[in-house]
TORLUM-289881 format. One line per 3 residues: for each residue x, y, z of C-alpha. Coordinates in pm, 1 decimal, always signed. Example, Ala and Ser with C-alpha at 12.3 -4.5 7.8 and 13.67 -1.06 7.14 Angstrom:
BEGIN
+1230.0 -450.0 +780.0  +1367.0 -106.0 +714.0
This chain:
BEGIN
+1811.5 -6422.8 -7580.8  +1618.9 -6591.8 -7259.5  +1613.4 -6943.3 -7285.4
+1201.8 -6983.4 -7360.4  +1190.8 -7335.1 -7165.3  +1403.1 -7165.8 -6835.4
+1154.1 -6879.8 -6828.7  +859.7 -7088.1 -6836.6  +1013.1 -7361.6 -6556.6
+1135.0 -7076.8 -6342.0  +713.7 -6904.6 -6392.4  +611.6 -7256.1 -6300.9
+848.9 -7354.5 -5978.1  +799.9 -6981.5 -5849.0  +384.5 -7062.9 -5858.0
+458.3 -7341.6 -5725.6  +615.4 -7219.2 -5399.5  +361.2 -6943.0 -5331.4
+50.1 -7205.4 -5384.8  +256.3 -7493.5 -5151.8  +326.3 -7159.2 -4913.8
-0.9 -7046.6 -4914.5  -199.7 -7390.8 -4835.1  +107.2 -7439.3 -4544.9
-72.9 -7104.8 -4384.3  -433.8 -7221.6 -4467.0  -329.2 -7580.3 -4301.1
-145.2 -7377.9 -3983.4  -498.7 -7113.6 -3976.4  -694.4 -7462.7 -3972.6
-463.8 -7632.9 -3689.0  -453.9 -7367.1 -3432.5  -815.2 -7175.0 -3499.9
-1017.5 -7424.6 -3311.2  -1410.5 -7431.5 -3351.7  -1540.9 -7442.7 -3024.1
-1328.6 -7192.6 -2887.3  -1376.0 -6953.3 -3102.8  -1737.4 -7012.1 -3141.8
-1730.8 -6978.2 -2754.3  -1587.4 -6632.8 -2776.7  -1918.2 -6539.8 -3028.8
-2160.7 -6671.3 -2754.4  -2015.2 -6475.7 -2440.3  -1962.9 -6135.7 -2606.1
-2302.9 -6177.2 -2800.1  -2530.2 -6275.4 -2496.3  -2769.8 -6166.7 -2301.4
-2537.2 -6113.8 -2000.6  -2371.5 -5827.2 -2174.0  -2675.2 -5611.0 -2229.1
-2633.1 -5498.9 -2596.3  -2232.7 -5389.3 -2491.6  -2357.7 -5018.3 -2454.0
-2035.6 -4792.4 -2348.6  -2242.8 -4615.1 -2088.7  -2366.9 -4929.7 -1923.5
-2095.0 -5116.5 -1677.0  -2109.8 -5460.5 -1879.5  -1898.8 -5266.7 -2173.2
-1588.0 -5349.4 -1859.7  -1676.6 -5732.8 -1870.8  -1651.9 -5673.0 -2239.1
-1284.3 -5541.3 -2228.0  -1206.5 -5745.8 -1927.8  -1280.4 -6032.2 -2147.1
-1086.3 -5919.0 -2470.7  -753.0 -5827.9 -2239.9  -773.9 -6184.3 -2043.2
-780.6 -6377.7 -2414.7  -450.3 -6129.2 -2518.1  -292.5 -6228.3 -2199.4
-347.4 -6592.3 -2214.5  -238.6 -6616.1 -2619.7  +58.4 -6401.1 -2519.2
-17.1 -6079.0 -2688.5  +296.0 -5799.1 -2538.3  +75.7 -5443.6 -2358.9
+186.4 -5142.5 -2590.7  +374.9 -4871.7 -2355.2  +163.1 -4614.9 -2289.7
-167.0 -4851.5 -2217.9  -291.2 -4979.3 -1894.7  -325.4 -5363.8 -1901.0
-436.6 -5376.8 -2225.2  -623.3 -5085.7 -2202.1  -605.0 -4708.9 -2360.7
-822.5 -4514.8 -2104.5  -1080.0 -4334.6 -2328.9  -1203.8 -4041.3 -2153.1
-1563.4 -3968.2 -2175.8  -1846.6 -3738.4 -2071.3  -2189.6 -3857.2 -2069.4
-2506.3 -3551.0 -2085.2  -2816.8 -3553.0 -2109.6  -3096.9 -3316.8 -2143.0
-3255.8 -3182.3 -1818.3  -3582.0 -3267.6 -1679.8  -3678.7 -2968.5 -1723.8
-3571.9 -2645.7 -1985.6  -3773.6 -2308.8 -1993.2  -3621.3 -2000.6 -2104.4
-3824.3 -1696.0 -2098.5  -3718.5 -1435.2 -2374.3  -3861.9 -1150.0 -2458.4
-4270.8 -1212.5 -2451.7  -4136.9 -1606.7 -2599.6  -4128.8 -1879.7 -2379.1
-3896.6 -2118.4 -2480.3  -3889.0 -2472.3 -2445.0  -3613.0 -2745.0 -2427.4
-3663.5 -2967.2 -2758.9  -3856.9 -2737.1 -2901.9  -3684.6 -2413.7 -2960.3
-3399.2 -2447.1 -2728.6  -3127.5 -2674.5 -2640.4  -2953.6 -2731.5 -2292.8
-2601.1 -2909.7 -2454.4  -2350.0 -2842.4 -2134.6  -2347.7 -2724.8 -1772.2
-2531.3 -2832.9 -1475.2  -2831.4 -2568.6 -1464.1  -2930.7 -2237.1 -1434.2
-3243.3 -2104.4 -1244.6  -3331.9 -1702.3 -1211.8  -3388.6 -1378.8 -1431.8
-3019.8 -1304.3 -1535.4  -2854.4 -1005.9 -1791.2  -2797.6 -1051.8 -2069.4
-2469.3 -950.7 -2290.9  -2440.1 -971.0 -2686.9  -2098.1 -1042.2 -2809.3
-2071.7 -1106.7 -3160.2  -1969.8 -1459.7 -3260.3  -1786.7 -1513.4 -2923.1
-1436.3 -1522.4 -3014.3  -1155.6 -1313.8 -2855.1  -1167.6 -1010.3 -3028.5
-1585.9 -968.5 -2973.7  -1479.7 -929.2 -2596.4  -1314.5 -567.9 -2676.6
-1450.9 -364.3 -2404.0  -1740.7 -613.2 -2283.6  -1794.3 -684.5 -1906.7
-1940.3 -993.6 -1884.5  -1866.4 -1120.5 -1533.0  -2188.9 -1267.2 -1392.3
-2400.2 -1246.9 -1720.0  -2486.0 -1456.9 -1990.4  -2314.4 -1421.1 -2335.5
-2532.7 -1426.1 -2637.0  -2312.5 -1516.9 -2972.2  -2444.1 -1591.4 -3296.6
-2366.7 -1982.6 -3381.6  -2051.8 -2075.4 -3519.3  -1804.1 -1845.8 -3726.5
-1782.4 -1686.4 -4061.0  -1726.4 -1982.9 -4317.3  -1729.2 -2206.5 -4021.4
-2062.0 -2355.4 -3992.7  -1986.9 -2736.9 -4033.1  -2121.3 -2952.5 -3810.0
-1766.0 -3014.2 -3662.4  -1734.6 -2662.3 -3680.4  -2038.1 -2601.2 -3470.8
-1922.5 -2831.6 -3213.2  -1534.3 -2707.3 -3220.4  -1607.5 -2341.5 -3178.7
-1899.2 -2439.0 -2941.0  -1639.7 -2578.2 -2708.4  -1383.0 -2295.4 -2742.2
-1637.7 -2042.3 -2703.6  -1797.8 -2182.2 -2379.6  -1430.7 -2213.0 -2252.3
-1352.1 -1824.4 -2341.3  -1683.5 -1688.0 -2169.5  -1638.8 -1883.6 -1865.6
-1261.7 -1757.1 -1817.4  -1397.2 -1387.6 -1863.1  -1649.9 -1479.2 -1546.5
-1977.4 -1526.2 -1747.5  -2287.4 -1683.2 -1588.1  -2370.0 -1870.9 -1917.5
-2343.4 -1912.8 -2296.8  -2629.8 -1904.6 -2539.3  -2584.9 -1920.7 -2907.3
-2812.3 -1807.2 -3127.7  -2911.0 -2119.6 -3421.6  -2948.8 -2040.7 -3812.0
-2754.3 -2237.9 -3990.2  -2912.9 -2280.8 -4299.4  -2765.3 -2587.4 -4383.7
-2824.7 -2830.1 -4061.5  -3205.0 -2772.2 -4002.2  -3300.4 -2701.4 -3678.4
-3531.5 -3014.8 -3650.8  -3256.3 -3250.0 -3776.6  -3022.6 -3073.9 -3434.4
-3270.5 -3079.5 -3199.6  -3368.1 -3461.2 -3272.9  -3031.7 -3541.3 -3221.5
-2906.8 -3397.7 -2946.5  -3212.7 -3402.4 -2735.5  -3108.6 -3722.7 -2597.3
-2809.4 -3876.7 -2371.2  -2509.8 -3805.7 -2587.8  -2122.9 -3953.3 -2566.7
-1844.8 -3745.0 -2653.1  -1454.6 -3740.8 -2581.7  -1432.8 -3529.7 -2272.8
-1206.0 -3236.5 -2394.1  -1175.6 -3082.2 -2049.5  -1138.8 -3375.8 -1825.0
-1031.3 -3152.5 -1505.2  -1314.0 -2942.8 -1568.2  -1584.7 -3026.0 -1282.5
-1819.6 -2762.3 -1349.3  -1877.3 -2670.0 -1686.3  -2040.3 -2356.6 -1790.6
-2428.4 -2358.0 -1877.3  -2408.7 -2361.8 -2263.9  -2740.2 -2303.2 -2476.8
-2838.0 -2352.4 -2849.3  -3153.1 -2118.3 -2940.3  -3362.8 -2134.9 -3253.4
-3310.1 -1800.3 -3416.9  -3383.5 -1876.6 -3778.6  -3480.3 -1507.4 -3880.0
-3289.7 -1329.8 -3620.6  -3505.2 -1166.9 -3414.5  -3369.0 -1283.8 -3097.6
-3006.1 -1169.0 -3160.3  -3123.2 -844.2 -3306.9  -3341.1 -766.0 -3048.0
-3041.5 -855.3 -2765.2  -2815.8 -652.6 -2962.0  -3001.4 -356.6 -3013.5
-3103.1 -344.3 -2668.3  -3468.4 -407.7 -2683.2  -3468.6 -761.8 -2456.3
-3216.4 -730.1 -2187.8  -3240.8 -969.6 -1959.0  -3423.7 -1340.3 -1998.9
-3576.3 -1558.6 -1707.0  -3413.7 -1946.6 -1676.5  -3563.8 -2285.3 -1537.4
-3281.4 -2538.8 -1635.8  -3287.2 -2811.9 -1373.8  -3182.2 -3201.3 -1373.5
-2902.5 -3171.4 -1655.0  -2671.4 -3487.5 -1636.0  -2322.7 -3492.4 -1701.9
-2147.3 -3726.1 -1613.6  -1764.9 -3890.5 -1662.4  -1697.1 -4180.3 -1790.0
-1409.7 -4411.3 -1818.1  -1373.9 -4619.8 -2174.9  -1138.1 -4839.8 -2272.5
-978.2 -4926.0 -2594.1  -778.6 -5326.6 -2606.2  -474.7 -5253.9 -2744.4
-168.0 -5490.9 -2762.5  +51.3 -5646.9 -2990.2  +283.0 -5930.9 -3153.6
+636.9 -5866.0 -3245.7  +705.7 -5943.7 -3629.2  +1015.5 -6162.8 -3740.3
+1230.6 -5959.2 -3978.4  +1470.1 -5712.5 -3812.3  +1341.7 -5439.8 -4004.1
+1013.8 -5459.8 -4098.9  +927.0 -5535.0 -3740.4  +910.2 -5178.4 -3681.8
+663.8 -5137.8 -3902.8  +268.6 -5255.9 -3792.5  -40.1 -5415.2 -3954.6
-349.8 -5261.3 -3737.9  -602.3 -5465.8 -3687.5  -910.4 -5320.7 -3555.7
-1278.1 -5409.1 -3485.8  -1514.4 -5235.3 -3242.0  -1657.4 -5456.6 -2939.2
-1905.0 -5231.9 -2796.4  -2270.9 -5244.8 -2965.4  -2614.5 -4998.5 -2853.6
-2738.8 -5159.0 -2571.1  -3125.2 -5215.2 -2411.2  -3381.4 -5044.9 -2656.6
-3741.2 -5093.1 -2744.6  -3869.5 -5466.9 -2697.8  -3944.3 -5628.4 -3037.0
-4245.2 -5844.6 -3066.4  -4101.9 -6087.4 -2894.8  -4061.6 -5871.1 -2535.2
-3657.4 -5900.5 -2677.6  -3504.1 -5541.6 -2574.2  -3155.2 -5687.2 -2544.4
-2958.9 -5575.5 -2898.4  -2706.4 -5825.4 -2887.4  -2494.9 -5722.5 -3152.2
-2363.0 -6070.6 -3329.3  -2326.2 -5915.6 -3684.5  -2225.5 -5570.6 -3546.8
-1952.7 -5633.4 -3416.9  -1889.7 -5925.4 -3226.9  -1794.6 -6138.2 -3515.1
-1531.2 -5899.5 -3588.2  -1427.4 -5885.6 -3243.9  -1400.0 -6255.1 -3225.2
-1152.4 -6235.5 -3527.9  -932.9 -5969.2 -3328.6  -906.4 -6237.7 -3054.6
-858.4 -6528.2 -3296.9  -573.2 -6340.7 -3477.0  -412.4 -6289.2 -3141.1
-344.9 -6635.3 -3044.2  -288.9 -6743.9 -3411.7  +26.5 -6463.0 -3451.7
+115.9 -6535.3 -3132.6  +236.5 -6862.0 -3239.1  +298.8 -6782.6 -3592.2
+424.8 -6390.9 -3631.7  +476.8 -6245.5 -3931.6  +732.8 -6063.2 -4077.9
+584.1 -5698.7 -3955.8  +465.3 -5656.1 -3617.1  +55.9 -5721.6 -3556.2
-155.2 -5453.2 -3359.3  -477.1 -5588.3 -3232.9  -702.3 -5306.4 -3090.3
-1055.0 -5321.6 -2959.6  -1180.6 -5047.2 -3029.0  -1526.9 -4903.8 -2777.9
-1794.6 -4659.8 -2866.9  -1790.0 -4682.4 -3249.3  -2189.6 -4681.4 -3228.7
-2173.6 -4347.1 -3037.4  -1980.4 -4167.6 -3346.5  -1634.5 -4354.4 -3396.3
-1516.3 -4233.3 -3039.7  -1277.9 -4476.5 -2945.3  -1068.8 -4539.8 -3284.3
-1081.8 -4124.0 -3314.9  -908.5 -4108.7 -2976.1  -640.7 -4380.0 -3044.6
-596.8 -4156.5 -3419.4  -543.0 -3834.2 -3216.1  -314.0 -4007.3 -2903.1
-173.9 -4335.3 -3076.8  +14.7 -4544.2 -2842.3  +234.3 -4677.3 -3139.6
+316.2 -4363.5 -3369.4  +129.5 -4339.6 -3680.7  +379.2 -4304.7 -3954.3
+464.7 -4672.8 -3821.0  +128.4 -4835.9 -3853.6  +137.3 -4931.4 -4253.1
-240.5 -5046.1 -4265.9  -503.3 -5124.3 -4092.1  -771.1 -5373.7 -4161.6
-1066.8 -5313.6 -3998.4  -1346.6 -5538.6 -3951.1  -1751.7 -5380.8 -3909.1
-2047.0 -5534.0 -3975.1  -2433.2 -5487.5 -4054.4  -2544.1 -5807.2 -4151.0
-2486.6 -6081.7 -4471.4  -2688.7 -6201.1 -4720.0  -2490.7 -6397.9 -4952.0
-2242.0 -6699.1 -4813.5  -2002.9 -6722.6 -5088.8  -1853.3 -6412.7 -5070.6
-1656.4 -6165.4 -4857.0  -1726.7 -5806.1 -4877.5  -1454.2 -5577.4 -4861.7
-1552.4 -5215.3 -4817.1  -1251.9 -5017.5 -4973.8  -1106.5 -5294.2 -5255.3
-970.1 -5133.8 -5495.4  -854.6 -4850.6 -5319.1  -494.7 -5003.9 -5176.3
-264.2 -5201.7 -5382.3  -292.4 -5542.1 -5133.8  -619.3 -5584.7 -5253.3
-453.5 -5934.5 -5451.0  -357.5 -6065.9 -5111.2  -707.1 -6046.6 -4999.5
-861.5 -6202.7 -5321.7  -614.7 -6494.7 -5293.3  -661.9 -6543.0 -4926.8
-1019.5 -6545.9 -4981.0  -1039.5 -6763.1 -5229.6  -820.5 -7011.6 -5061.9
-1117.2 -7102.5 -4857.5  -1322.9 -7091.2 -5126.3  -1493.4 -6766.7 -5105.9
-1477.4 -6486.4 -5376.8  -1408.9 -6131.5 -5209.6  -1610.2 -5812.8 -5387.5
-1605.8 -5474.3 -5335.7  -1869.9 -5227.7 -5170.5  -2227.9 -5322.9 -5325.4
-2389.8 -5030.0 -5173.4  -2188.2 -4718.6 -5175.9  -2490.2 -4502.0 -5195.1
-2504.5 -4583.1 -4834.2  -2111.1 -4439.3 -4729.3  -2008.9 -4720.2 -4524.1
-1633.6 -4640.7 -4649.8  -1696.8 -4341.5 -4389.0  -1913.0 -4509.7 -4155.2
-1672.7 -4715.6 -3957.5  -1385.6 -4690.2 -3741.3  -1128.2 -4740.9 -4030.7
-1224.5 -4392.7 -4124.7  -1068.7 -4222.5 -3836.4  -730.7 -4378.1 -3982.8
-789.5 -4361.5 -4323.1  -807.3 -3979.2 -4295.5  -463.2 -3997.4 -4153.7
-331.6 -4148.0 -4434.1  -322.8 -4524.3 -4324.2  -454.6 -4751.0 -4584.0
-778.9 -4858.9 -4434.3  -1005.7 -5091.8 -4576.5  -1301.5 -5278.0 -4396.0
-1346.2 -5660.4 -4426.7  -1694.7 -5731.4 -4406.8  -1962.5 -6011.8 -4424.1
-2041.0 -6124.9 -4723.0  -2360.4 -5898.0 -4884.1  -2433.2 -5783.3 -5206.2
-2732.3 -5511.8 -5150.1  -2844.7 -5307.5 -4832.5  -3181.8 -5478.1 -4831.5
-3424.1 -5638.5 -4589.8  -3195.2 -5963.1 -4538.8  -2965.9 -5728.2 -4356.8
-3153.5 -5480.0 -4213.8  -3381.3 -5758.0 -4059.3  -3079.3 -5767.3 -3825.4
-2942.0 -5461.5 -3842.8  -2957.9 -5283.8 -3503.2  -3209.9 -5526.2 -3410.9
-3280.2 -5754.8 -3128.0  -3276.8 -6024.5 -3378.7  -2935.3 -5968.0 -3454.3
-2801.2 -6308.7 -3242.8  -2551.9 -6582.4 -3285.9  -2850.8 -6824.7 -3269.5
-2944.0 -6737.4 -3641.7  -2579.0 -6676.8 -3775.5  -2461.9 -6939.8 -4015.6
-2122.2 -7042.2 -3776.1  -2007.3 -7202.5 -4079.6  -1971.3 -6936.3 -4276.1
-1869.9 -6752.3 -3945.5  -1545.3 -7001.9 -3951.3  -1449.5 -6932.8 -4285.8
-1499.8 -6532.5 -4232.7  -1201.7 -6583.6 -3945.4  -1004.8 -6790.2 -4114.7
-963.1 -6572.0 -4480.6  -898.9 -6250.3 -4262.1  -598.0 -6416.5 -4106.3
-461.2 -6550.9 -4414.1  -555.4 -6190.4 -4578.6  -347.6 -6054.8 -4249.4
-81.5 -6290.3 -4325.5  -56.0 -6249.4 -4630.5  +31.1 -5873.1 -4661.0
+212.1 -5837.8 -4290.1  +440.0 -6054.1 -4499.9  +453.5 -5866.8 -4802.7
+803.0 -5722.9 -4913.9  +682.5 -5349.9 -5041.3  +402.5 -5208.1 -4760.1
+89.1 -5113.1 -4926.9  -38.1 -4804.6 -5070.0  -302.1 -4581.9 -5185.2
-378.1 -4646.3 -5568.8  -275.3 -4315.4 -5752.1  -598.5 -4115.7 -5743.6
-747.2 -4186.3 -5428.2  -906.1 -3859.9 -5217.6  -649.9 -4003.6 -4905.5
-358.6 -4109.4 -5170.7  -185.5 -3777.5 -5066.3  -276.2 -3786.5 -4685.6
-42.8 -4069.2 -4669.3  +225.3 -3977.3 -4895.9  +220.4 -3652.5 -4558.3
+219.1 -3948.2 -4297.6  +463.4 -4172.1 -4468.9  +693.7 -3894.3 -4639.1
+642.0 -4052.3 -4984.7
């Protein structure tokens, strides 16, 4: 039989040594993680001179520029594959043309309205039209096409997603311009996505990953609103043959982002191959409509530059104190335009996935209580106790999502990994209801480091490092709690 009095000494000495460890990191996190400096950091990537950190402005480069030159001076190694710092994002900015008339049949069509101009440069003219089923391959059978435009009906049977819309969209325009077609148009009734909830959106400037970057001169591709199907009955049956275009002043345009990536080498021999990803989007949304102050500038302190700030604080802080795993730090750009640049790195990683054992992301909308940290995702790993005790070592209490009627789990760039299988969970400002205290901010002019509490903002930093710290240095790497809808998307990634 155990010796009662052993056990209990042995309970005692081994609390003991993780408390005394644990205030040793909180003292280091203290030492090194200097106020004004970081502070400093929060004002330049939060002011006026970078314009709201839009990635189709050209401040978004001082923005990066800025991120890479603090990695370089704390000593954070470039990841092969990357450019000084940088992961080369390709883009393609479009936008509608000035002007979109389509005449069809005795309808005339108008862009906005009931058509949509989403790719190619123009089209002017009376042209032929060609009906060819959904588009794919096999409705080609037989069909000359050269110098016409293709009429398809929109997306595929049981494809009609809105990622499936925008998949097949792509490969379809890519087929008919191989087989020498003038144009595309696709014929809109999806049930499901209303046609005013489309056109809203994608009547305006749009930023996607450019999936054809050698393509200079994409084909003319064309959304129509066909919600009883009398245009695509009355092209296939014959009836309206050809259709008269004015499609002038379409933008595209290619752009080049840029993720920060780098990284710090961990300590142990073995689990150095293995990487805690920490990530946090830099860019924000740019010049919009003047408040009532005449303020148009959307400076973006909540969302994100906070977080970014705590990227660049964790580099120099595990530059001079790694852990046991390695530490990725990636900045990631264009999260506002639809999680562009973390989706990239998911789909090209410069450090292979099965290798990256987490990643802690940090977004933001706004806070509303001080005390607390709000962790969107506890609950759903099993480091969640490293987080609470890190937390609470600088006396905050951490909680889990408050609002989850409004998806934020899905929201943010730690989705994109998440879906990969990565445990992913975001650490977050400290609020305990979506409501007017944060949406005051939210998106807003308003949202400034002038009106941020930089008290709290210190303490924010400082618990995600320790958090960081604490589970780079953890023996077993997280996991998934049984249950979880991406529990078995990592036991694929990590062979479990």
């Amino acid at each position: 039989m155990k010796n009662p009095t052993a056990c209990l000494w042995l309970s005692i000495t081994v609390l003991l040594f993780h408390t005394g460890l644990c205030m040793a990191q909180k003292e280091k996190i203290e030492e090194i993680i200097d106020e004004k400096e970081a502070i400093s950091h929060f004002r330049y990537l939060a002011s006026d001179e970078m314009m709201g950190r839009d990635p189709i402005r050209p401040e978004i480069e001082l923005a990066a520029r800025y991120i890479s030159e603090q990695f370089w001076k704390y000593g954070v190694k470039e990841v092969a594959g990357g450019q000084d710092y940088f992961q080369i994002v390709p883009f393609r900015m479009s936008a509608p043309p000035t002007k979109g008339e389509i005449k069809l049949g005795d309808k005339q069509l108008q862009q906005g309205e009931d058509m949509l101009v989403l790719d190619g440069s123009g089209l002017e003219g009376t042209h032929e039209l060609i009906f060819a089923g959904f588009g794919l391959e096999e409705d080609y059978q037989n069909l000359d096409v050269n110098g016409k435009i293709v009429v398809v009906k929109v997306g595929a049977p049981n494809r009609l997603t809105p990622n499936d819309l925008f998949s097949l969209g792509r490969e379809k325009t890519q087929l008919a311009k191989s087989k020498g077609a003038k144009g595309i148009m696709e014929m809109y009734n999806v049930p499901t996505v209303p046609w005013n909830l489309a056109a809203n959106f994608l009547n305006r400037t749009q930023l996607t990953i450019d999936q054809n970057p050698d393509d200079t001169n994409p084909l003319t591709y064309i959304w129509i609103k066909d919600l009883d199907n009398k245009f695509v009955n009355a092209i296939g049956e014959g009836s309206i043959k050809n259709a008269a275009f004015e499609i002038t002043g379409k933008v595209n345009k290619k752009i080049q982002g840029k993720n920060v990536v780098g990284y710090i080498e961990g300590t142990d021999p073995v689990l150095k191959h293995e990487y805690v990803m920490l990530g946090a989007h830099y860019d924000h949304v740019g010049v919009g409509r003047p408040n009532a102050e005449g303020d148009s500038i959307y400076n973006g302190a909540r969302d994100n530059a906070v977080g970014t700030v705590a990227v660049i604080n964790a580099a120099k802080y595990f530059a001079q104190n790694p852990p046991k795993r390695s530490i990725l730090l990636c900045a990631w750009t264009a999260e506002e335009k639809g999680l562009l640049g973390s989706g990239y790195f998911a789909e090209n990683p410069l450090i292979p996935l099965e290798q990256i054992i987490y990643n802690f992301n940090i977004d933001n909308g706004g806070y509303n209580d001080t005390s607390i940290i709000t962790v969107i995702g506890l609950g759903r790993t099993t480091a969640d106790d490293q987080i609470i005790k890190a937390v609470d070592e600088f006396g905050l209490k951490a909680i889990s999502d408050p609002a989850p009627e409004q998806g934020l789990y899905d929201r943010s760039d730690n989705v994109n990994f998440a879906r990969k299988g990565i445990p992913a969970p975001s650490f977050s400002l400290g609020f305990t209801a979506f409501d007017e205290e944060i949406t005051q901010h939210y998106h807003q002019p308003s949202d400034q480091v002038d009106n941020f509490d930089l008290d709290y903002a210190m303490l924010y930093w400082k618990s995600y490092l320790l958090s960081v710290e604490n589970i780079a240095n953890l023996e077993e790497r997280p996991k998934w709690v049984a249950g979880d809808k991406y529990e078995e998307a990592g036991k694929a990634l990590y062979g479990e």
